[in-house]
C-alpha positions as YAML, in Angstrom:
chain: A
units: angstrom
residues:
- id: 1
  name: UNK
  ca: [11.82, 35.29, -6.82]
- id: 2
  name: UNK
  ca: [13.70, 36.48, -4.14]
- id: 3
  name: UNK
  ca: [13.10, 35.29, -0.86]
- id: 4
  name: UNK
  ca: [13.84, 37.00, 2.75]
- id: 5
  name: UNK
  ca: [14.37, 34.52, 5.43]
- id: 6
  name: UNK
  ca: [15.02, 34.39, 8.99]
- id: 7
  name: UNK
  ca: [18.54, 33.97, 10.97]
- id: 8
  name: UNK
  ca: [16.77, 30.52, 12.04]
- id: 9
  name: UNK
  ca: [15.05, 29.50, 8.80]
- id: 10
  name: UNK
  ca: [18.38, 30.16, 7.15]
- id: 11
  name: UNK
  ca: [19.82, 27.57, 9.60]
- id: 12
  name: UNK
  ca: [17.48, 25.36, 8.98]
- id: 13
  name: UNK
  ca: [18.26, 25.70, 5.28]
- id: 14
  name: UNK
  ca: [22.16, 25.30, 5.45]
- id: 15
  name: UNK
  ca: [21.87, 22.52, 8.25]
- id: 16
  name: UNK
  ca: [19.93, 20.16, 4.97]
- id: 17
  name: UNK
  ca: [22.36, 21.65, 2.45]
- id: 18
  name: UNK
  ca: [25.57, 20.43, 4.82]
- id: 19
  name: UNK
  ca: [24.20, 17.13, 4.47]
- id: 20
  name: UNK
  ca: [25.09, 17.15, 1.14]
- id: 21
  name: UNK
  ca: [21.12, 15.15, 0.01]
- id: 22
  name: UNK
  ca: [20.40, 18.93, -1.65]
- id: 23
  name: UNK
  ca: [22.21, 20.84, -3.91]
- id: 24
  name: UNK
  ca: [20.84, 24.04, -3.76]
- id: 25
  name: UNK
  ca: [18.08, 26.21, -1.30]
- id: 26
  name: UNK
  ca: [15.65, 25.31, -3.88]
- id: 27
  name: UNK
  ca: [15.90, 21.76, -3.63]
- id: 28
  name: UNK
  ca: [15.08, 22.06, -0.02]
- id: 29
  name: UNK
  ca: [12.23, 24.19, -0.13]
- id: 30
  name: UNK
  ca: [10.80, 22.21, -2.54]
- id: 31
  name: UNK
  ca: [11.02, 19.14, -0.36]
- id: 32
  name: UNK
  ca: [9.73, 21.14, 2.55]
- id: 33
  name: UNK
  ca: [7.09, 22.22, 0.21]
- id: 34
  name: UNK
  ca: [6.02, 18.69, -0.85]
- id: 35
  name: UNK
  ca: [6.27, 16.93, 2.83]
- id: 36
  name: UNK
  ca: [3.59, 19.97, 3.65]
- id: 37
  name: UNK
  ca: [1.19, 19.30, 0.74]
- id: 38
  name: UNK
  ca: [1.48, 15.67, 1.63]
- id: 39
  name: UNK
  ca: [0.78, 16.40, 5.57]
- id: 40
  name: UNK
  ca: [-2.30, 18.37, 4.67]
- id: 41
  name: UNK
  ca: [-3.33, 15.59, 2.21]
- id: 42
  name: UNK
  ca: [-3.08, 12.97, 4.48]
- id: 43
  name: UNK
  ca: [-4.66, 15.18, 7.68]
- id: 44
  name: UNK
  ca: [-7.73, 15.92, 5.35]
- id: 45
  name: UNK
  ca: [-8.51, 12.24, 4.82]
- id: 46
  name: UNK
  ca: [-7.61, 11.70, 8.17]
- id: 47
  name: UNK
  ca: [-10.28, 14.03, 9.11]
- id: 48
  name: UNK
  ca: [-12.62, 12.40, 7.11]
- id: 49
  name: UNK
  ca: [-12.45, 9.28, 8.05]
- id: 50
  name: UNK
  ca: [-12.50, 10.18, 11.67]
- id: 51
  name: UNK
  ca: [-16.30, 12.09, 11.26]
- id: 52
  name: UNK
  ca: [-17.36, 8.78, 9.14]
- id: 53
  name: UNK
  ca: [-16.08, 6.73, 12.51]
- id: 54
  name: UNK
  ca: [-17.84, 8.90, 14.78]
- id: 55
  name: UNK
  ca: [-21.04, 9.51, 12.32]
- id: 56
  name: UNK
  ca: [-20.83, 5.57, 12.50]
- id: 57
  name: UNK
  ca: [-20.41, 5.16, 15.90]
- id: 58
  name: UNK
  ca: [-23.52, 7.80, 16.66]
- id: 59
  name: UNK
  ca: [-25.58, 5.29, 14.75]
- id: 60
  name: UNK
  ca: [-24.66, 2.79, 16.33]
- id: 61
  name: UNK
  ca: [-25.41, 4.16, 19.91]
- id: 62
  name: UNK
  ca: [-29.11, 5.24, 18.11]
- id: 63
  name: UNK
  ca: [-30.08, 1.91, 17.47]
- id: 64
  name: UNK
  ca: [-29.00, 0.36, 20.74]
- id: 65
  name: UNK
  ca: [-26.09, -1.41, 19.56]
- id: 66
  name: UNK
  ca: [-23.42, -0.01, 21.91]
- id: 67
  name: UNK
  ca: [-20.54, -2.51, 23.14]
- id: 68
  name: UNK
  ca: [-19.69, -2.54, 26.69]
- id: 69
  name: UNK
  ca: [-16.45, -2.07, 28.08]
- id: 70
  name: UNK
  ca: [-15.44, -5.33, 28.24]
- id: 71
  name: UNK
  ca: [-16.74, -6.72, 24.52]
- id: 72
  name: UNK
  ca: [-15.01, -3.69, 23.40]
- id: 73
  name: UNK
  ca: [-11.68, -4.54, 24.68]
- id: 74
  name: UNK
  ca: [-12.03, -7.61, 22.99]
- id: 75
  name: UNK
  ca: [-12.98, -6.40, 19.60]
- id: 76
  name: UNK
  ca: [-9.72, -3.95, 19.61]
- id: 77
  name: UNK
  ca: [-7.53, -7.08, 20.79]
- id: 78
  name: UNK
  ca: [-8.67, -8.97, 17.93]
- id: 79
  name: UNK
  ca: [-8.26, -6.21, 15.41]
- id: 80
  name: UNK
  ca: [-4.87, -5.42, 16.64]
- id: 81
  name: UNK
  ca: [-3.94, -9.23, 16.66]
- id: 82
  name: UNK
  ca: [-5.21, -9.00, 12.54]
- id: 83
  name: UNK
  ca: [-3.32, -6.19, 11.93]
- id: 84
  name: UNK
  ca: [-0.05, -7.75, 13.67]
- id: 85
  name: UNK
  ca: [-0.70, -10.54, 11.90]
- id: 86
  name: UNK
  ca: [-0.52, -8.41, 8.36]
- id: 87
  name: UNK
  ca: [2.77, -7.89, 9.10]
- id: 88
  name: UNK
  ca: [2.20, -3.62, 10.02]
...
């Protein structure tokens, strides 16, 4: 395959080669390649999980069993105290 690229794609492409962590154009487009495929993996469930949250959340609200402000602001603390906690 032969591939036509742009004066600042071809940058791009010699900037990773000088770095000497590739050893040929193909080496960095496949990396490029795989970063995107990862990216669009991880924005999908991403996605997902944020319509769960907010499927959850509309529940929630349903039923009657919103938090106010403040008992919110607590809940977060305490989650982000667990998660500091975990070591993250």
């Amino acid at each position: 395959m032969h591939l036509d690229v742009s004066a600042d794609i071809e940058l791009l492409i010699n900037k990773r080669l000088s770095t000497g962590s590739y050893t040929n154009v193909e080496e960095v487009l496949r990396k490029a390649l795989e970063a995107q495929d990862a990216e669009d993996r991880w924005c999908a469930e991403d996605s997902q999980l944020l319509s769960a949250h907010v499927e959850e959340g509309y529940q929630q609200a349903e039923r009657g069993e919103l938090l106010d402000g403040a008992a919110a602001r607590l809940e977060i603390q305490a989650m982000k105290e667990k998660w500091r906690a975990a070591g993250r």
